[in-house]
C-alpha positions in Angstrom: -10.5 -21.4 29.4 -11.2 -18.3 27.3 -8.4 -15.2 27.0 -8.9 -11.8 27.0 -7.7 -9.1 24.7 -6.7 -6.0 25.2 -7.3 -4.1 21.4 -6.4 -0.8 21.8 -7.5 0.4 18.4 -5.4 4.1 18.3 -2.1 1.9 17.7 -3.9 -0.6 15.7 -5.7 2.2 13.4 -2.6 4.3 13.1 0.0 1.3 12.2 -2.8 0.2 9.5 -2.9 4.2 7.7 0.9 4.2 8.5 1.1 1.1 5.8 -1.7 1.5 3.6 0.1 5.3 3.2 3.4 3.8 2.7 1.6 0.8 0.0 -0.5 4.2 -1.8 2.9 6.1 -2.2 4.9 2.6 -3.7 2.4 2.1 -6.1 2.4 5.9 -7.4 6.1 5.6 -8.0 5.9 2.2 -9.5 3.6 4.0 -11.8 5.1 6.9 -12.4 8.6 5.0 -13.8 6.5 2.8 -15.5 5.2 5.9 -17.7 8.8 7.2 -17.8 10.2 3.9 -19.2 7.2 4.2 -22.2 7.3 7.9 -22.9 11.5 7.2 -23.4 10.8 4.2 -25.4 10.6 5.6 -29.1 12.6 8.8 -30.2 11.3 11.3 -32.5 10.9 11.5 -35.6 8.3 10.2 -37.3 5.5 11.4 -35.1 3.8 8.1 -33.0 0.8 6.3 -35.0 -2.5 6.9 -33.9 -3.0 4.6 -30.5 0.3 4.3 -29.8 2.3 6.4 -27.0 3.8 9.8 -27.8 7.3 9.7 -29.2 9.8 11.7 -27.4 10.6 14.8 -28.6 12.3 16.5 -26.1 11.9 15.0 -23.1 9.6 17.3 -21.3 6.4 15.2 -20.8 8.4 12.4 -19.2 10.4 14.8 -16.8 7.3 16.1 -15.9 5.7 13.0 -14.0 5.1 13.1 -10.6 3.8 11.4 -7.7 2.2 13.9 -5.1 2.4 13.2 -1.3 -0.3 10.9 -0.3 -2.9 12.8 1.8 -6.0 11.7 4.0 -9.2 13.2 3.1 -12.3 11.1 5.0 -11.3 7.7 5.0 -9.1 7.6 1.8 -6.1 7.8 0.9 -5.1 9.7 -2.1 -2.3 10.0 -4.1 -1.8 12.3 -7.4 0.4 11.3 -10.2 0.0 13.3 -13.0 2.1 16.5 -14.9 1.7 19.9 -15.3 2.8 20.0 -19.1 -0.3 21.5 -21.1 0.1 19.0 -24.1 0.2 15.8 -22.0 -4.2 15.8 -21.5 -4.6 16.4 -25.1 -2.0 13.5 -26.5 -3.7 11.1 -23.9 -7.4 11.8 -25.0 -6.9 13.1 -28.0 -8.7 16.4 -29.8 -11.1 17.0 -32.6 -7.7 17.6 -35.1 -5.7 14.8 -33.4 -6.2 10.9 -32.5 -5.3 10.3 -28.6 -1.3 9.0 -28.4 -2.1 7.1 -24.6 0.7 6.8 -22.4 -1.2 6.7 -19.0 -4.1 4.7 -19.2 -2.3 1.9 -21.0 0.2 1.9 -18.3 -2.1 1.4 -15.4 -4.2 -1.2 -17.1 -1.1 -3.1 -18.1 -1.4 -6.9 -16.6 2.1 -6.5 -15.5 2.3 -4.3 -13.9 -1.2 -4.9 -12.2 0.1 -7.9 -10.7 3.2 -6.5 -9.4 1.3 -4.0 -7.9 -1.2 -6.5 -6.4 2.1 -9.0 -5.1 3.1 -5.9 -3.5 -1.0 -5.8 -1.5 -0.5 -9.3 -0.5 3.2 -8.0 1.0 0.9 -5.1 2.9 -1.6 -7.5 4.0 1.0 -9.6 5.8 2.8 -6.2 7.4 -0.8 -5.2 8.5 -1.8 -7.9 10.0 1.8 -8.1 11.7 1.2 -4.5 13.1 -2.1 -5.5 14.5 -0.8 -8.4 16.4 2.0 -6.2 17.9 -0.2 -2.8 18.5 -3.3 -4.4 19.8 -1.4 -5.8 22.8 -0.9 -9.2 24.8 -4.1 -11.1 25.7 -4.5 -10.6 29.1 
């Protein structure tokens, strides 16, 4: 005896953007403390060593972090987190009169916080495949 399903892919497709948008926006403010928490870390003075993160001076850089409403362009998902302060590219890369101070880059490819992030896609996976059991409707 074989059943039939009724998939009706609208609900399914919606519920799966609904929780991939609210797992993109999560991660961007787990991020976005994260840099918060290491651009607060050390007060100024003595300027930061070469490699390490910016020391705060006066608070600006860290204030300035934000995590930009998700937003669907194609398939994808994206979400901006990133500052308007004018200093912040140059500390993070570095000029030809200054050694990069990295606060960003070191944050996202910290193993920490990498698997928090990926415990939190496992959680996702579950809800997703939860919402496609209820959305794609009783076998018939």
């Amino acid at each position: 005896m074989a059943s039939k399903h009724n998939l009706r892919a609208k609900p399914v497709s919606d519920a799966m953007r609904d929780e991939l948008a609210s797992l993109v926006n999560r991660t961007g403010l787990f991020y976005q403390t994260k840099v918060k928490e290491i651009l607060n870390l050390a007060k100024s003075p003595p300027a930061s060593s070469p490699g390490r993160p910016p020391h705060k001076q006066t608070g600006t850089l860290g204030r300035s972090f934000r995590t930009m409403p998700t937003r669907k362009v194609g398939k994808r998902i994206i979400l901006t987190l990133g500052t308007d302060v004018v200093y912040a590219r140059p500390l993070e890369y570095g000029t030809s009169r200054m050694t990069a101070r990295p606060f960003l880059g070191p944050t996202y490819r910290n193993k920490k916080h990498r698997a928090a992030v990926d415990r939190e896609i496992a959680k996702v996976s579950g809800r997703i495949r939860a919402a496609i059991r209820r959305k794609a409707g009783p076998p018939r």
